[in-house]
Backbone as JSON, one array per atom type, in Angstrom:
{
  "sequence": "XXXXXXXXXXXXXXXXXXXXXXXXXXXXXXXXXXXXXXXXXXXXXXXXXXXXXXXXXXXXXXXXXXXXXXXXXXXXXXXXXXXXXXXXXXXXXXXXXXXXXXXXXXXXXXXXXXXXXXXXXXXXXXXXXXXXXXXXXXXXXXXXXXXXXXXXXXXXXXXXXXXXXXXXXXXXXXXXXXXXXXXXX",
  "N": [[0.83, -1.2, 0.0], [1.77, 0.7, 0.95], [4.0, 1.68, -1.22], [2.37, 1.71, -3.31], [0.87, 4.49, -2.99], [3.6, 5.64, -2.74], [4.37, 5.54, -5.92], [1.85, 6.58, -7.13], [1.89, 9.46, -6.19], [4.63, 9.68, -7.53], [4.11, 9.63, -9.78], [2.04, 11.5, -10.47], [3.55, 13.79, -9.84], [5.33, 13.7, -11.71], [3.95, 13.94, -13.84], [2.67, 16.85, -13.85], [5.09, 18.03, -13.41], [5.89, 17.78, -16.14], [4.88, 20.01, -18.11], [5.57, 22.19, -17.47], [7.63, 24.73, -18.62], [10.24, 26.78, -18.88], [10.05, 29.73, -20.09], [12.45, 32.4, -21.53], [15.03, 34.02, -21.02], [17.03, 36.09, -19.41], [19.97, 38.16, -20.32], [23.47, 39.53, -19.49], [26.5, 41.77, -19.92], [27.61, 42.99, -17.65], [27.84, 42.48, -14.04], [27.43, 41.39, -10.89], [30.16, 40.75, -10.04], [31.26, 41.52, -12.13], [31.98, 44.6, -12.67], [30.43, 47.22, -13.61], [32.47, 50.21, -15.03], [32.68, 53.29, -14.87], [33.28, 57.09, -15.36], [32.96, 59.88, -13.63], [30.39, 61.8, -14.25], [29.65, 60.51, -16.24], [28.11, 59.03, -19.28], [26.45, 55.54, -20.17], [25.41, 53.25, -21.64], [23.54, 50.0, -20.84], [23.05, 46.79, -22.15], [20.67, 44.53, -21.74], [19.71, 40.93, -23.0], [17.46, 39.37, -24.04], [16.43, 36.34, -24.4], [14.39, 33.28, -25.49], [14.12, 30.53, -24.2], [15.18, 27.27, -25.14], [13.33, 25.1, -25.39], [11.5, 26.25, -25.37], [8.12, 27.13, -27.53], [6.81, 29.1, -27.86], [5.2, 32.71, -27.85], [6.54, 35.08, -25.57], [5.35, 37.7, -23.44], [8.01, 40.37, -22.25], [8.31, 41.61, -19.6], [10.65, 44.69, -17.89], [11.5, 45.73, -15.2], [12.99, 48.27, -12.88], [14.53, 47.89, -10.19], [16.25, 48.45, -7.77], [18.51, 51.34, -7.77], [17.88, 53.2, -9.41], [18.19, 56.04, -9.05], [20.51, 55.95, -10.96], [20.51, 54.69, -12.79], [17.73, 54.13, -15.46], [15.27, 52.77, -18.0], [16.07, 53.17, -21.0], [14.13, 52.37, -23.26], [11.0, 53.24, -24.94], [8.79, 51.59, -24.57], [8.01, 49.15, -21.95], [8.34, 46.32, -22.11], [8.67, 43.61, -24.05], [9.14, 41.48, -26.49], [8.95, 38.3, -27.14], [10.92, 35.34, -28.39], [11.33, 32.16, -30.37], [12.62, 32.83, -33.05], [12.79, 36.04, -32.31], [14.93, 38.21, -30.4], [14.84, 39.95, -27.65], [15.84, 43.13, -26.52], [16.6, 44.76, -23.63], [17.47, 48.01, -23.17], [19.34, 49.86, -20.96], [19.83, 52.72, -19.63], [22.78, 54.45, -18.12], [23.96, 56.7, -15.32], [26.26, 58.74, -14.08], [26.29, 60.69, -11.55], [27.85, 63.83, -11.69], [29.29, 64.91, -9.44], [30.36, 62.54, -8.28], [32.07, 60.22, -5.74], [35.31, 59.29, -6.39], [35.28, 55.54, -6.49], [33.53, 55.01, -5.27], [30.7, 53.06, -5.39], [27.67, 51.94, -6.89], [24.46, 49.61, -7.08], [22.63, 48.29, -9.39], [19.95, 46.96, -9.97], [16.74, 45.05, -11.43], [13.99, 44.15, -12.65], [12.7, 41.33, -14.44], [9.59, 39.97, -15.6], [7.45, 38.04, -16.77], [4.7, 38.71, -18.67], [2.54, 37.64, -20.14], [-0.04, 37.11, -21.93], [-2.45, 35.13, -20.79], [-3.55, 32.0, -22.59], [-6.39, 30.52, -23.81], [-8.89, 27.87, -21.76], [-8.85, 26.56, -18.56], [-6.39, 26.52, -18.08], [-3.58, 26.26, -16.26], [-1.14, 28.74, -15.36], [2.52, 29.97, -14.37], [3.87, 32.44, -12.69], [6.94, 33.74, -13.59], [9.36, 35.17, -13.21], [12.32, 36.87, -13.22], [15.57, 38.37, -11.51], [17.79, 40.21, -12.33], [21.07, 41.51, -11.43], [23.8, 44.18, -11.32], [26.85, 45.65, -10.65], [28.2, 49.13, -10.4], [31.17, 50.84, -10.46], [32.56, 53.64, -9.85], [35.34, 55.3, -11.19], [38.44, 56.71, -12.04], [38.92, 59.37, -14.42], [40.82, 58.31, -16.99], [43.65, 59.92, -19.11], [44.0, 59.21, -21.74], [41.65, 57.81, -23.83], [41.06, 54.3, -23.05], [41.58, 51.77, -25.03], [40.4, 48.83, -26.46], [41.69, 45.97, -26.37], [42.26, 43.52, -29.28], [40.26, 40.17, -29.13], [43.24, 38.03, -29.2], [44.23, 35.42, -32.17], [44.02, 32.6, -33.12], [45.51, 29.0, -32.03], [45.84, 29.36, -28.26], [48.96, 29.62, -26.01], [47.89, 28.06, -24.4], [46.28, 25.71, -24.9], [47.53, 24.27, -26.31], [49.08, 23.39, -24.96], [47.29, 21.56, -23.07], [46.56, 19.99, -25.57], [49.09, 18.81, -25.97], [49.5, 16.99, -23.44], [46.95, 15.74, -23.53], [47.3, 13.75, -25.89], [49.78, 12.68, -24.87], [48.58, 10.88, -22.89], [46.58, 9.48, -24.0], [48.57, 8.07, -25.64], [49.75, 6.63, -23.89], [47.7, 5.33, -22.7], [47.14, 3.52, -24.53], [49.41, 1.91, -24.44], [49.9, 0.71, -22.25], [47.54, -1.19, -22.16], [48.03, -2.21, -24.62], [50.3, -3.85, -23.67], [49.38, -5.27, -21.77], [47.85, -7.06, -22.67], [50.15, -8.99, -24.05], [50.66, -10.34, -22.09]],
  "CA": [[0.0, 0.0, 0.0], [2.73, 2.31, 0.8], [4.6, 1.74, -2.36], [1.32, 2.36, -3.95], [1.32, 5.61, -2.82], [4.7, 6.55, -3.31], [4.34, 5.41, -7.36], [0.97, 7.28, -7.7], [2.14, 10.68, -6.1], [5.61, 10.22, -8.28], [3.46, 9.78, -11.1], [1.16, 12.7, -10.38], [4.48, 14.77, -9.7], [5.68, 13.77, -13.21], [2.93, 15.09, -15.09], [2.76, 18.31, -13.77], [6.4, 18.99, -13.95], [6.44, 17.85, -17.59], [4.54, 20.81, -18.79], [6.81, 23.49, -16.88], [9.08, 25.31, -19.51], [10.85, 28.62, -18.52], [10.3, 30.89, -21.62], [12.7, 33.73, -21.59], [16.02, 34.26, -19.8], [17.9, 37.53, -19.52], [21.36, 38.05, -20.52], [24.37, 41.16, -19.48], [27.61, 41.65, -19.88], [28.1, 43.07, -16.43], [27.08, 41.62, -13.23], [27.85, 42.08, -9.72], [31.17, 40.03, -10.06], [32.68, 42.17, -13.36], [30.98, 45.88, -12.75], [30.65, 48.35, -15.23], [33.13, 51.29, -14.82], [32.28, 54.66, -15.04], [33.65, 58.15, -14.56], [31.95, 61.08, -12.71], [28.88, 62.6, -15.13], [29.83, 59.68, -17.82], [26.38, 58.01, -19.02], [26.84, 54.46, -20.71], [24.06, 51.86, -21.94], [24.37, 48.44, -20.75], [22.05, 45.77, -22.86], [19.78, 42.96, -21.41], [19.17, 40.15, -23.96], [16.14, 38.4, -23.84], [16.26, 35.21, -25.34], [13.74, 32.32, -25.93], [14.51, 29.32, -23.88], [15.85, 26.63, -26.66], [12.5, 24.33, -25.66], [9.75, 26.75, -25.73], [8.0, 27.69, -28.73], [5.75, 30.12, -28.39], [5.75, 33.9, -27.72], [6.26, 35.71, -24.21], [5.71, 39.28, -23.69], [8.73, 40.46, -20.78], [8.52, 43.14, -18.71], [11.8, 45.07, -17.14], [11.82, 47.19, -14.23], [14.05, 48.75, -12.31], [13.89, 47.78, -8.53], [16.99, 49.65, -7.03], [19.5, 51.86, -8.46], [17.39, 54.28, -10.06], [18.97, 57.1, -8.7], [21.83, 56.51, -11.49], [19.51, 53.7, -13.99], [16.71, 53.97, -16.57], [14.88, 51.69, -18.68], [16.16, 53.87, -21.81], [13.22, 52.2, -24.17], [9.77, 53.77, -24.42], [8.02, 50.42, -24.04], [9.15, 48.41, -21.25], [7.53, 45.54, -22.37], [9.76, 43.43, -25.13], [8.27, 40.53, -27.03], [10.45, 37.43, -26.73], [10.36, 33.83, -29.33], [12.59, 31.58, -31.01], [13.43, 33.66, -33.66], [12.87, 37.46, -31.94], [15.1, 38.29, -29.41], [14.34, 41.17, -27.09], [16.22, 43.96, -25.46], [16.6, 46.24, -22.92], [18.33, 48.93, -22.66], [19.48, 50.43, -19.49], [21.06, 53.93, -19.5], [23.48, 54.55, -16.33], [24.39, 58.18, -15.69], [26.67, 58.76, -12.61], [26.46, 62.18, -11.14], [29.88, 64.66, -11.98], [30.47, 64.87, -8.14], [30.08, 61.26, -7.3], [33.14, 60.47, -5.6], [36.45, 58.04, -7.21], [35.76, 54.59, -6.08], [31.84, 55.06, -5.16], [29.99, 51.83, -5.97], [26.47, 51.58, -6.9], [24.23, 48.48, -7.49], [21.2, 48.53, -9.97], [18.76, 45.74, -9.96], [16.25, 44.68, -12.54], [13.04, 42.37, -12.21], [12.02, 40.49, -15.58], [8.82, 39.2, -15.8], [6.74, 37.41, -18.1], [3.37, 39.49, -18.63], [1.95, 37.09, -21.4], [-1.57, 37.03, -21.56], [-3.2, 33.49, -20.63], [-5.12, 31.81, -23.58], [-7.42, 28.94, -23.54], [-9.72, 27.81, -20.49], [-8.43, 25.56, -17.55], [-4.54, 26.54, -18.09], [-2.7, 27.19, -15.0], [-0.08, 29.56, -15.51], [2.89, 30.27, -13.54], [4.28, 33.81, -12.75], [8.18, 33.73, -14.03], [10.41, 36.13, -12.61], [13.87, 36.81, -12.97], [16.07, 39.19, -11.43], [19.67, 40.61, -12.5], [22.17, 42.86, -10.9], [24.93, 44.5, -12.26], [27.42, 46.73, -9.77], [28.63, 50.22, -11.44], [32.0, 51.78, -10.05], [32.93, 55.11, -10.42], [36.64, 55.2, -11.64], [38.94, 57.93, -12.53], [38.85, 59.81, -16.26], [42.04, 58.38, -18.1], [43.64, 61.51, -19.5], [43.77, 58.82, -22.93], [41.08, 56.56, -23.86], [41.51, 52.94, -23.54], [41.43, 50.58, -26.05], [40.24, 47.29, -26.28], [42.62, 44.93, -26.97], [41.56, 42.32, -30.27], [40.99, 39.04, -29.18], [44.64, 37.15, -30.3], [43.49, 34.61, -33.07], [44.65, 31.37, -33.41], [44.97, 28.52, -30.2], [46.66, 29.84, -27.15], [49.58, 28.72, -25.57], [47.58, 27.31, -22.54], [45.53, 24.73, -25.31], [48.65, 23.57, -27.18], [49.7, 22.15, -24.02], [46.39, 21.05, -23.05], [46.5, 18.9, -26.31], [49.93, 17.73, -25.99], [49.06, 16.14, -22.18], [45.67, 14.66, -23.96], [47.94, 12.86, -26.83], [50.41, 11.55, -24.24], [47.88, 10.35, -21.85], [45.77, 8.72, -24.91], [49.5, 7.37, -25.8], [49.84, 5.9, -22.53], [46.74, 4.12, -22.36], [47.55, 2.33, -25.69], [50.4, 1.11, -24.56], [49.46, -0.17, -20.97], [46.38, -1.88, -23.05], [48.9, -3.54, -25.36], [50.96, -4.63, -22.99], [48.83, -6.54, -20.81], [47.01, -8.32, -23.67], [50.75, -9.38, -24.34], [51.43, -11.13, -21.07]],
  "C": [[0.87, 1.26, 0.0], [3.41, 2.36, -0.77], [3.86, 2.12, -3.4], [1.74, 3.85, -4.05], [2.39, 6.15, -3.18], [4.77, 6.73, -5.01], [3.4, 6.38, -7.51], [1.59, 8.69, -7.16], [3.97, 11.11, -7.15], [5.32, 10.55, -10.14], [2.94, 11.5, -11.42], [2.46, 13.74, -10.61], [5.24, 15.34, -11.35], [5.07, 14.1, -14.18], [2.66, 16.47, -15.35], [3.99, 18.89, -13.72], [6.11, 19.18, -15.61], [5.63, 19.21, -18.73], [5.15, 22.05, -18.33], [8.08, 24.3, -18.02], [9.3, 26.91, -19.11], [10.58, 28.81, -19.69], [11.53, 31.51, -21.78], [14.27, 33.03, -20.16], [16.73, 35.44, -19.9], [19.27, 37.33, -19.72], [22.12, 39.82, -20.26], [25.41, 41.03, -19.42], [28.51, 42.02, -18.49], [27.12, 42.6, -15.38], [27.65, 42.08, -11.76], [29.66, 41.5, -9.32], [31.91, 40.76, -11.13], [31.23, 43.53, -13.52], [31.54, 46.55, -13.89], [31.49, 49.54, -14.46], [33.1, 52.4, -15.58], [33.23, 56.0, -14.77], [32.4, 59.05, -14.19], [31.3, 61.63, -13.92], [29.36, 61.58, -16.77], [28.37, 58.92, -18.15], [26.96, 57.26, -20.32], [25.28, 53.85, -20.73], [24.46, 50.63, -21.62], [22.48, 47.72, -21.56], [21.9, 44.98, -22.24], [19.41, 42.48, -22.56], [18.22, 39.33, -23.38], [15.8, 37.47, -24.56], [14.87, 34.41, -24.81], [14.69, 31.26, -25.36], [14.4, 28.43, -25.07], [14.23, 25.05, -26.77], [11.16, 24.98, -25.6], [9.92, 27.81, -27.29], [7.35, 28.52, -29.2], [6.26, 31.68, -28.02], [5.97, 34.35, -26.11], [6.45, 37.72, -24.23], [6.7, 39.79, -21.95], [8.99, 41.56, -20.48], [9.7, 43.88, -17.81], [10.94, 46.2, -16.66], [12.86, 47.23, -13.11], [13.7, 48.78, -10.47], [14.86, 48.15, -7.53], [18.07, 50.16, -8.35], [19.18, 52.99, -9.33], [17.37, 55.79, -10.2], [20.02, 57.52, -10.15], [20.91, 55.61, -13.11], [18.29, 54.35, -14.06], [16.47, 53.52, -17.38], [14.88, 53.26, -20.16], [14.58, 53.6, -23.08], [11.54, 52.86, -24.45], [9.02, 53.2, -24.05], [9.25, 49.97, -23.3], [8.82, 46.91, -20.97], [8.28, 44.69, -23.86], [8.81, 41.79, -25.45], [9.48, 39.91, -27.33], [10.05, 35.93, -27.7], [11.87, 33.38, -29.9], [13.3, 31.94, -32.02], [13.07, 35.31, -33.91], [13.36, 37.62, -30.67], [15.0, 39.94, -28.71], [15.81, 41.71, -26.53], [16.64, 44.99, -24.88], [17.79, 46.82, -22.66], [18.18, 50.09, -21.6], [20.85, 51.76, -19.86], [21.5, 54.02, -18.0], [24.11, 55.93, -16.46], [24.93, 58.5, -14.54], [27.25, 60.3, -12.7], [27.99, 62.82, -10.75], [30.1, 64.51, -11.08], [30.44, 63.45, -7.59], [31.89, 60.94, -7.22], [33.88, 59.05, -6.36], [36.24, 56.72, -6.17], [34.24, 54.13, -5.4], [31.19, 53.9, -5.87], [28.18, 52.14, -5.69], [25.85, 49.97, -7.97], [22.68, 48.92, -8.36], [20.89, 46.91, -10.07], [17.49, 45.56, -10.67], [15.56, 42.97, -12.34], [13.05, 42.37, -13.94], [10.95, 39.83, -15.32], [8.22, 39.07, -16.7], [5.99, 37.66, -17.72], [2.63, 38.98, -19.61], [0.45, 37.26, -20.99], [-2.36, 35.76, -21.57], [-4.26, 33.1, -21.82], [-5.57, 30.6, -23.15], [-7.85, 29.34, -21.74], [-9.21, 26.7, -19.67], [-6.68, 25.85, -17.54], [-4.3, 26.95, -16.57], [-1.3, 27.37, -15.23], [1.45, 29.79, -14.47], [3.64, 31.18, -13.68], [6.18, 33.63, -12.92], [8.62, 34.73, -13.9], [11.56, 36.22, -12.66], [14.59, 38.31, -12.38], [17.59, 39.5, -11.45], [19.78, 41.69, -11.8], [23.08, 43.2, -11.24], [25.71, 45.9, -11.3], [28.21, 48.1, -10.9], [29.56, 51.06, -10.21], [32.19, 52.89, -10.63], [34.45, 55.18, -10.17], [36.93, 56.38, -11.81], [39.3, 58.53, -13.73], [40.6, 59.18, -16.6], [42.48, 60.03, -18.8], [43.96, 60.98, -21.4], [42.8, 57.76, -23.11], [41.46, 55.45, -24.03], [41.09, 52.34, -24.17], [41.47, 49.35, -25.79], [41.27, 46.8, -26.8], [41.96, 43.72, -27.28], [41.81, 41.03, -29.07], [42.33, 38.73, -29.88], [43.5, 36.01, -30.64], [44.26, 33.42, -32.84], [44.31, 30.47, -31.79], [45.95, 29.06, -29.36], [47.53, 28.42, -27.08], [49.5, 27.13, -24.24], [46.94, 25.92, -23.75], [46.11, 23.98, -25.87], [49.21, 22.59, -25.56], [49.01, 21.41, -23.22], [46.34, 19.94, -23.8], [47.59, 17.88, -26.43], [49.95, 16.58, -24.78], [48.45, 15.56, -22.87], [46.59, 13.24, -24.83], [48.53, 11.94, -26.4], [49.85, 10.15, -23.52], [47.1, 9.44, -22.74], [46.92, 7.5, -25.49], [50.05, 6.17, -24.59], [49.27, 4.78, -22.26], [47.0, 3.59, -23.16], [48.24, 1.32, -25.06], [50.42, 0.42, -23.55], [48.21, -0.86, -21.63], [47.03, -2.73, -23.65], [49.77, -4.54, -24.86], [50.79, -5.68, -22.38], [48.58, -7.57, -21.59], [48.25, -9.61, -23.72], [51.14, -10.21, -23.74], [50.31, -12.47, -21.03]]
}
């Protein structure tokens, strides 16, 4: 009887996961681990991507707002409302504008809900409210008196993967030969 039970509620459990798909995930290049750097009255855009999870197929409409940091952030777009699918990706742009006297070394954090605001079709669906929230820290640095330049990716394989592959070769050489050996005895 118990084992009953446990099969029918793992059953039950497995049906209602299997219709669960995240839609939508946000994407940024800065985060609270690699902040964006600023000087005093500099204003920069940072981009949220809004992709289409790779197993859902329909549309989602996703909503950004700004839930601290708004002091220095703004949802630069006029809609803040971005329409999201497998082949339209959404996104937001966030202006950051850090006030001329803010002092050298001054950290602020902005924060950013995402939700999915789709509109429910059909009768009996139950929906569930999808939320995401990013953060992204913004230092205030000191003006260079020359702009810096990115430096190109270098092309080709690094030195770290060449010796990555020569370990793999040996170690693949190795096993051969402890393989051949034994057979031999």
């Amino acid at each position: 009887m118990k084992n009953k039970k446990i099969m029918i509620g793992g059953m039950l459990s497995l049906v209602l996961l299997l219709g669960f798909v995240i839609a939508f995930s946000p994407g940024c290049q800065y985060s609270l681990s690699n902040p964006l750097n600023v000087y005093p009255g500099e204003d920069k855009q940072v981009d949220y991507h809004l992709s289409a999870s790779a197993d859902y197929n329909g549309t989602s409409m996703v909503k950004a707002e700004i839930i601290s940091g708004g002091e220095i952030a703004r949802i630069a777009d006029s809609n803040n409302v971005y329409e999201v699918s497998q082949s339209k990706t959404g996104m937001a742009h966030i202006d950051v504008k850090v006030p001329s006297d803010a002092p050298i070394g001054s950290e602020y954090t902005v924060r950013l809900r995402f939700s999915d605001v789709t509109p429910s079709t059909g009768s009996g669906m139950v929906g569930f409210a999808v939320q995401y929230e990013g953060a992204f820290k913004v230092v205030v640095v000191e003006k260079s008196a020359t702009p810096a330049l990115e430096t190109p990716a270098s092309e080709g394989i690094s030195a770290i993967w060449w010796i990555l592959g020569i370990i793999v070769v040996i170690a693949i050489i190795a096993i051969i030969w402890f393989v051949v050996k034994s057979k031999k005895k």
